[in-house]
PLY file of the C-alpha trace (Angstrom):
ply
format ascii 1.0
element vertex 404
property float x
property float y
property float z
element edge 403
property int vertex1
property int vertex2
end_header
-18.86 31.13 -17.77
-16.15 28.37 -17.12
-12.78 29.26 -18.26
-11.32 27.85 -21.63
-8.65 24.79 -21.15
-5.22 25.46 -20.76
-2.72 23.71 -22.86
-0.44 21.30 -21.71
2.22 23.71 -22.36
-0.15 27.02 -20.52
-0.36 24.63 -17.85
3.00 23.66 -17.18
4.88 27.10 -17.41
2.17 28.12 -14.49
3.33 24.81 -12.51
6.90 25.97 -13.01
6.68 29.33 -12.64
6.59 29.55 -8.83
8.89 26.00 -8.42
12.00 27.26 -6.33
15.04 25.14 -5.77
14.64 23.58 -2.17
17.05 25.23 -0.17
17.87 22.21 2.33
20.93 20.64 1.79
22.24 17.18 3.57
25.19 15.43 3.71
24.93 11.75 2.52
27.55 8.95 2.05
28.19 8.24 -1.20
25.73 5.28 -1.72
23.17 7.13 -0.73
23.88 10.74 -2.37
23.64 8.33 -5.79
21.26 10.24 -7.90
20.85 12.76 -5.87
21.67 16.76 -6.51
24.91 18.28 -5.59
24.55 21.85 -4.00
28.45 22.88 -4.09
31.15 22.81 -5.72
33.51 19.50 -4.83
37.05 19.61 -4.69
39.65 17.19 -4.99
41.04 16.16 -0.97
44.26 14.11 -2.65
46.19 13.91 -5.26
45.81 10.91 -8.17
47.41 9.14 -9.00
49.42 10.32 -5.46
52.95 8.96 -7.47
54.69 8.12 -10.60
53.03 4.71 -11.24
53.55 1.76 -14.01
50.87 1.42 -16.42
52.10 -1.94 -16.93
53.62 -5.18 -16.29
57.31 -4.77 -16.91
60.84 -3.65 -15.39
61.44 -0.51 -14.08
64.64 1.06 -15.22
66.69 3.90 -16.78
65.37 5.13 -20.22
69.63 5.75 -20.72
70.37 2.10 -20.05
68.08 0.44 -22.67
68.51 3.26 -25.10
70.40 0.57 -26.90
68.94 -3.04 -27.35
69.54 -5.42 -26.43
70.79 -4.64 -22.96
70.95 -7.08 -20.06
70.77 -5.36 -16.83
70.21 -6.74 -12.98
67.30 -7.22 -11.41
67.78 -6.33 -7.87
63.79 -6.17 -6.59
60.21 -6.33 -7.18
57.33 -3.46 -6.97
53.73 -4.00 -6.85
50.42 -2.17 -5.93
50.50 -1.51 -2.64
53.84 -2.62 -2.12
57.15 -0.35 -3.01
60.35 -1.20 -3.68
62.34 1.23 -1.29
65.59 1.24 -3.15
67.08 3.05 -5.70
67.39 2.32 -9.41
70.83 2.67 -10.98
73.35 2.50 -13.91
72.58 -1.22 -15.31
69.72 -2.10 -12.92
66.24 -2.87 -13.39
63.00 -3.85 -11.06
60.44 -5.97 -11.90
56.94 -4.09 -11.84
53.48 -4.73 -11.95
50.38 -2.19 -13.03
49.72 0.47 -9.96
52.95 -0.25 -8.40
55.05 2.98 -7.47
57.97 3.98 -10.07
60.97 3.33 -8.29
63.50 6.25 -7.37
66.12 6.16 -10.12
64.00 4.68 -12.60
62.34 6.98 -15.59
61.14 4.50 -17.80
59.19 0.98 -18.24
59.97 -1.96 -20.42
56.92 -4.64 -20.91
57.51 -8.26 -19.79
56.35 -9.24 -23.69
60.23 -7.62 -24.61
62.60 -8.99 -22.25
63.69 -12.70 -21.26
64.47 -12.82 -17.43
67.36 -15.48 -16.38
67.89 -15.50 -12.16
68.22 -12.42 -11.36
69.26 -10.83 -14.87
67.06 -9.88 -17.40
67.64 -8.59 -21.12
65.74 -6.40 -23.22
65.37 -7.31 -26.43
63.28 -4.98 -28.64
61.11 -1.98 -28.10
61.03 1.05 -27.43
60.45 3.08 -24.00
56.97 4.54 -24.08
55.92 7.76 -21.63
52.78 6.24 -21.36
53.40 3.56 -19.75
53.81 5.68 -16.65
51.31 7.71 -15.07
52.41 10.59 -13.65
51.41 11.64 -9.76
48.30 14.46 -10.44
47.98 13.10 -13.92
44.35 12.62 -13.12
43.68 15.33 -10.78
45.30 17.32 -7.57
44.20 18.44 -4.30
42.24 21.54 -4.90
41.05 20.96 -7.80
37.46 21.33 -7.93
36.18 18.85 -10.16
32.14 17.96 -9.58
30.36 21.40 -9.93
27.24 22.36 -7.85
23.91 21.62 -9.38
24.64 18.33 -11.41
22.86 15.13 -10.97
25.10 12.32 -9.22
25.92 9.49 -11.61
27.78 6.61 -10.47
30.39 8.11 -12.66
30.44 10.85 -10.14
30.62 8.48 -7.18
33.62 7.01 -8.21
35.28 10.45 -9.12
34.25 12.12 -5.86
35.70 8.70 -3.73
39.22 8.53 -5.83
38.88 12.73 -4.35
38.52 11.37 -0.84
35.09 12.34 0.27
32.92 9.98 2.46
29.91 11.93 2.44
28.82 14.89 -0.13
26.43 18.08 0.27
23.26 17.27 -1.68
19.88 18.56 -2.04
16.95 17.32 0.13
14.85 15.65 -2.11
11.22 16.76 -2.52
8.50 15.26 -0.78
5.81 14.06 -2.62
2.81 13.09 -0.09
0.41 11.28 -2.42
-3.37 10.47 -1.67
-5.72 8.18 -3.56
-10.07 9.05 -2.83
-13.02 7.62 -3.12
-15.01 5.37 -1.61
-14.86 2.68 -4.44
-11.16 1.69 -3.78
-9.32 -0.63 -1.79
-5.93 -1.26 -0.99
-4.16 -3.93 -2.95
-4.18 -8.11 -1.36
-7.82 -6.53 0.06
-10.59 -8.54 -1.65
-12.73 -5.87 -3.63
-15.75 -5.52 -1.93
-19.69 -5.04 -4.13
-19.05 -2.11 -6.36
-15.55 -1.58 -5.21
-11.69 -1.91 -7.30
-8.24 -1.67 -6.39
-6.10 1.23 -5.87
-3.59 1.00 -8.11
-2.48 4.41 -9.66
-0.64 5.93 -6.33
2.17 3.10 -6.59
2.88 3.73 -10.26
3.08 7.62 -9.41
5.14 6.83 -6.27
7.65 4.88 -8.53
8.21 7.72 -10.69
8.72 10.43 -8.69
10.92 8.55 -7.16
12.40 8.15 -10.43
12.32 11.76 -11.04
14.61 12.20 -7.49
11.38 12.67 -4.81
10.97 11.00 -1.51
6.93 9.51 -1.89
4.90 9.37 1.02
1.85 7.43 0.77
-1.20 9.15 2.50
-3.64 5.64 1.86
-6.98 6.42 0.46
-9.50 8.89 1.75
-13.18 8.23 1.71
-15.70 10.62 0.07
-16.58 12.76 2.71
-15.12 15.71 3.84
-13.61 14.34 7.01
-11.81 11.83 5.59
-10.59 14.01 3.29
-9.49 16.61 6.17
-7.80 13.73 8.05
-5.40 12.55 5.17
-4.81 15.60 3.87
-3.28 16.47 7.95
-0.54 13.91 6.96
0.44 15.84 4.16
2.18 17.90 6.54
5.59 19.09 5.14
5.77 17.60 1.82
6.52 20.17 -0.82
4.12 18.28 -3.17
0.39 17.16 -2.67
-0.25 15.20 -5.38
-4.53 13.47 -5.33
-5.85 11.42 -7.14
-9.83 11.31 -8.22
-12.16 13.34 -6.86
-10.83 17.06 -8.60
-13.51 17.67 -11.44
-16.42 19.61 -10.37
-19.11 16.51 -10.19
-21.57 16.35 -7.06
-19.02 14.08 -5.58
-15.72 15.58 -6.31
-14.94 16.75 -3.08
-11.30 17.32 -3.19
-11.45 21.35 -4.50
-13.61 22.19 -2.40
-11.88 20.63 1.12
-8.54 22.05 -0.07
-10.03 25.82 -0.83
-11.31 25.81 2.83
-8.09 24.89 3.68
-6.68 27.71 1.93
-5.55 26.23 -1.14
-5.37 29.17 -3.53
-6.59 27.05 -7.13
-4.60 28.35 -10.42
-6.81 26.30 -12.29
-8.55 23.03 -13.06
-8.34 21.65 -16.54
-6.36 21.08 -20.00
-6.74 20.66 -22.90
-5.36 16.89 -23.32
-6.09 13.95 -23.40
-6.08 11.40 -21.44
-6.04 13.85 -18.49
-8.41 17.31 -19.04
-9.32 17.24 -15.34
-6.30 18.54 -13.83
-6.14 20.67 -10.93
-3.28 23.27 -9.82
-3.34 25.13 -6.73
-0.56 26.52 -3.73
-1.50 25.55 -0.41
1.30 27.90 1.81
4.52 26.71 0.04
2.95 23.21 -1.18
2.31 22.77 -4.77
-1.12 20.73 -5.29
-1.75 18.35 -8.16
-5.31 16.68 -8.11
-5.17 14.36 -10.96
-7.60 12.18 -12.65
-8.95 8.82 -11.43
-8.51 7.01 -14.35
-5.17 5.21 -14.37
-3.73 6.18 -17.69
-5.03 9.81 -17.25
-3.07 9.88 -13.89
0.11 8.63 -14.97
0.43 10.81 -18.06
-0.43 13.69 -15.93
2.33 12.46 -13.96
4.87 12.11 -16.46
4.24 15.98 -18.09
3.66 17.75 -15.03
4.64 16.26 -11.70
7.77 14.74 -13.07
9.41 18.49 -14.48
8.30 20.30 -10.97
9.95 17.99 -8.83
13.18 18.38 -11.28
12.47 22.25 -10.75
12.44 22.11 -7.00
15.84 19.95 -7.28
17.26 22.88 -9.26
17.62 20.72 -12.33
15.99 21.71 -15.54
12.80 20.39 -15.64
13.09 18.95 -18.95
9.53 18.59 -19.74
9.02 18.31 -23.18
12.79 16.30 -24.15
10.86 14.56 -27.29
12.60 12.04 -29.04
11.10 11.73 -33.47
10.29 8.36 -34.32
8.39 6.88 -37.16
4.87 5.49 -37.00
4.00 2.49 -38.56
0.78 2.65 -38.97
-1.32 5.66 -40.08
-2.55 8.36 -37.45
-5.99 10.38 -37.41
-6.48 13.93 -37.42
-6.52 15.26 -34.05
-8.82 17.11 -32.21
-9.06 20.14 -30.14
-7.00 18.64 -27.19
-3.23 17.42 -27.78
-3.50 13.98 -27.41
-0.64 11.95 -25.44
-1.14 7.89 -27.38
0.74 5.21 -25.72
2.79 3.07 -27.70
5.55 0.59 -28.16
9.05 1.51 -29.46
11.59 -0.27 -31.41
14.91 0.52 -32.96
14.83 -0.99 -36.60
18.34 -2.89 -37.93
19.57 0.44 -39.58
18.89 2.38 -36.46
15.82 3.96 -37.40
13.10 4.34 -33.92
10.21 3.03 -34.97
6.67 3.74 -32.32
3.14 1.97 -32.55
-0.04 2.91 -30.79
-1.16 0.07 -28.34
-4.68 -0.76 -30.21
-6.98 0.42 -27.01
-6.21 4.23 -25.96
-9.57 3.44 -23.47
-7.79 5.92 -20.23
-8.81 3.38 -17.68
-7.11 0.04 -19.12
-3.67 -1.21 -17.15
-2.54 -3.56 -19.58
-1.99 -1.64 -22.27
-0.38 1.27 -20.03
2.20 -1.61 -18.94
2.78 -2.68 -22.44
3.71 0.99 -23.77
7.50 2.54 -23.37
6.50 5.88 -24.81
3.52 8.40 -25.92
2.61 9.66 -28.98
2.45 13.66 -29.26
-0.29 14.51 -31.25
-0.89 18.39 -31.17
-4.00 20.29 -31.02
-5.80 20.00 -34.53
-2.63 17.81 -35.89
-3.90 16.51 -39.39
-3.63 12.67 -40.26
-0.48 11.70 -41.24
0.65 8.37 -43.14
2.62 5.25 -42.01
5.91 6.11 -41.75
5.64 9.90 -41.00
7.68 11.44 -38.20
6.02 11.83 -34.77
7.46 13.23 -31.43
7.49 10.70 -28.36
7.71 10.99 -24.95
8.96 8.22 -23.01
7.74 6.00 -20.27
10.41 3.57 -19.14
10.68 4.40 -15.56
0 1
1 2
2 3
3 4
4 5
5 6
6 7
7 8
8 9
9 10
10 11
11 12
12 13
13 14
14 15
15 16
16 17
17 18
18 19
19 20
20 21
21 22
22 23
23 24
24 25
25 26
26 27
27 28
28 29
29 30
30 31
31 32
32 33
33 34
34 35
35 36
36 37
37 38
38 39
39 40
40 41
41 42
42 43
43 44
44 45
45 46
46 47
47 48
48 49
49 50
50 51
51 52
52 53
53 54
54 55
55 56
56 57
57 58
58 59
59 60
60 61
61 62
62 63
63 64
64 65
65 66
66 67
67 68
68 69
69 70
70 71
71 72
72 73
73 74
74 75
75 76
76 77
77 78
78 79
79 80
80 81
81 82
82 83
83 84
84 85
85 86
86 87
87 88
88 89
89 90
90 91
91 92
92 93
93 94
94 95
95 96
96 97
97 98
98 99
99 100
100 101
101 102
102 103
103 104
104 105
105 106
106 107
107 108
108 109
109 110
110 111
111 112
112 113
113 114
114 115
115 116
116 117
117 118
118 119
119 120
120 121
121 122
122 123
123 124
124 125
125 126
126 127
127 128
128 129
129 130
130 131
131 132
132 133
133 134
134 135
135 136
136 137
137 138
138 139
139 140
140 141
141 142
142 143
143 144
144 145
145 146
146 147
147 148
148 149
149 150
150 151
151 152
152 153
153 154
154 155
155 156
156 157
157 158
158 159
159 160
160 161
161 162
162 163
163 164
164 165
165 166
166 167
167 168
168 169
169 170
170 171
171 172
172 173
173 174
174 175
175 176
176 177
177 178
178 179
179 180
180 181
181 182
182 183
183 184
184 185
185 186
186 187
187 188
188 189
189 190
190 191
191 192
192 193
193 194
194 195
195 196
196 197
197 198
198 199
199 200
200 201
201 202
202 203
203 204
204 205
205 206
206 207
207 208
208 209
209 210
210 211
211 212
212 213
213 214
214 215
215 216
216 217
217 218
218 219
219 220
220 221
221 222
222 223
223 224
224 225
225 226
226 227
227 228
228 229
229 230
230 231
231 232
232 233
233 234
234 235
235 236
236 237
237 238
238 239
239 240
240 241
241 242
242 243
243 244
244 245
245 246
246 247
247 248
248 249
249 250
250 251
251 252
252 253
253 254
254 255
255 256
256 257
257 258
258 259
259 260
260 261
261 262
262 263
263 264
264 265
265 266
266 267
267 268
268 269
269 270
270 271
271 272
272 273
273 274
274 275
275 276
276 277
277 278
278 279
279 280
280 281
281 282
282 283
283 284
284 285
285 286
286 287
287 288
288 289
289 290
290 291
291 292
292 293
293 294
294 295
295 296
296 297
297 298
298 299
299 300
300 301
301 302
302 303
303 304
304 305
305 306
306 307
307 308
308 309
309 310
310 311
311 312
312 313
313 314
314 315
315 316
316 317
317 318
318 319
319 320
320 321
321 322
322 323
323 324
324 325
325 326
326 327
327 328
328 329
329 330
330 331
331 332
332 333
333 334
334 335
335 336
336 337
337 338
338 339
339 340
340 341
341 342
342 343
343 344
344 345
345 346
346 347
347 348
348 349
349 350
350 351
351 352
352 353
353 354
354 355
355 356
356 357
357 358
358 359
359 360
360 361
361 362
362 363
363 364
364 365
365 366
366 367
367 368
368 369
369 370
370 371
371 372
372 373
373 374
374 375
375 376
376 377
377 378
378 379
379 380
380 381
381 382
382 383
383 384
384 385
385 386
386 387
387 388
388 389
389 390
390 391
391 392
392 393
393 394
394 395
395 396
396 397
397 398
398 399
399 400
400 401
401 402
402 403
């Protein structure tokens, strides 16, 4: 007797449950540690701002001397960023400043250009008041030491920028997984080769390369294996070192699913081999030494969704990230859904955000698993649970989305 179908969510907590954080670290300049997963703490190498510096366009000079207004006072330089002025401010002096430009010794406060009327070298203030904020204080944004960018998070470009203002060239990230990827059967061929009699492209790898790469992996693409056992063998041998084996086609259990059985005699020890979802039942799990093994459906939608719930959140796991997997956003159908059925069905549709905000989701009209153009249209899927009853137009729904 076959074993009963794991849910989606059986099935993923059995994926996760043996997905340790890669241990590797690298150091990476900052473009290309972009996105990638810091694995220590970073800590400030300087000091910003690294002086007192104007905040605007103005005069430099003595909060005492302009206390009362209006006050004419000598000009006797000029500061700007990247250029001091190396004298001293004093009783009735002023110099004229621009934004980033060092506060001049002497000089505690800045008046904006918009209140004074210059005349050779004099200038008078005429209204206003002297604002604190229009200087920034040296170590107002951070000093050296401080450890600002903590170990485990996600670079954003956000981070980029803070960790160059900190003075780092280079930062201590994660190796991302490697995701070795292999399309079978004897019916495909590479894309720009004419299909031969009987034969299609191979399309489905490139989508799944583009999200794991998305999801922070490094794809390899094995090419497409032939069914026979050989072939099979062969790619599989370039597999070597990727923490992820993901197939696709080839894992159910027909006469000429071939992929089980070549990775069991290769020791792959199988945790099991389908769910209860659709698109996507035929789904196989298995270790192979430390390599997690995905075989996935043929069927381009089926693949892709697999993707998404499953290969997506383990490669987040292995990054040390929270995988994240079921981060559903509620929308609003518009048009009325069916029962469902005893497999949680994953419906690709189209979002939109209404004029009062409201996220509104439609099914594409064909949910047929092996149709492109509809896959390419959708932004999100549809959760409908395991025996979910119909529910109206306008009813709320959780999505998943797609926009990678």
């Amino acid at each position: 007797m076959s074993s009963p179908a794991l849910t989606v969510e059986e099935a993923l907590a059995r994926i996760l449950a043996g997905a340790t954080p890669i241990a590797d670290a690298q150091r990476r300049d900052l473009l290309a540690a972009h996105g990638q997963v810091l694995v220590e703490p970073l800590a400030a190498q300087l000091t910003q701002p690294p002086f007192n510096a104007s905040a605007m366009d103005g005069y430099a000079v003595r909060a005492v001397d302009v206390a009362k207004l209006p006050a004419t006072l000598d000009v006797i330089g000029e500061a700007a960023a990247g250029r001091a002025h190396n004298g001293e401010v004093t009783r009735g002096q002023a110099v004229r400043i621009f934004t980033g430009a060092p506060i001049p010794a002497g000089a505690d406060a800045i008046v904006i250009q918009e209140n004074t009327v210059r005349d050779g070298n004099r200038v008078t203030v005429r209204e206003g008041t002297t604002d604190l904020e229009h200087i920034r204080p040296r170590g107002g944004d951070f000093g050296t030491g401080e450890s600002l960018i903590p170990a485990g998070r996600k670079l954003t470009a956000r981070d980029i920028v803070l960790a160059a203002a900190m003075g780092h060239a280079a930062l201590p990230v994660r190796r991302p997984p490697l995701v070795a990827v292999l399309a079978t059967g004897d019916e495909l061929v590479l894309p720009g080769i004419p299909p031969g009699p009987s034969q299609i492209v191979c399309s489905n790898t490139f989508g799944i390369a583009g999200m794991v790469r998305a999801a922070g992996a490094t794809p390899r693409l094995l090419g497409i294996a032939r069914d026979t056992a050989e072939s099979l063998a062969e790619h599989l041998d370039r597999a070597a070192g990727a923490d992820i084996v993901v197939t696709v086609g080839g894992a159910s259990v027909g006469d000429h699913d071939l992929v089980g059985p070549v990775l069991k005699s290769r020791g792959m020890a199988l945790d099991f081999w389908k769910i209860a979802m659709r698109p996507g039942k035929p789904l196989m799990y298995g270790r192979l030494g430390a390599q997690h093994v995905l075989g996935l459906p043929g069927n381009p939608v089926s693949s892709l969704v697999c993707t998404r719930l499953f290969v997506m959140p383990l490669v987040r796991a292995l990054l040390g990230l929270e995988p994240e997997p079921y981060r559903t956003i509620e929308a609003r159908t518009t048009v009325p859904l069916a029962a469902n059925g005893p497999r949680a069905h994953y419906m690709r549709a189209k979002s939109r955000r209404t004029g009062d905000g409201t996220l509104q989701v439609t099914p594409v009209s064909n949910q047929d698993s092996s149709l492109m153009r509809p896959l390419a249209d959708a932004d999100c899927l549809i959760v409908r649970p395991i025996g979910a009853t119909a529910l109206p137009a306008g009813a709320l729904v959780p999505t998943v989305d797609l926009d990678f």
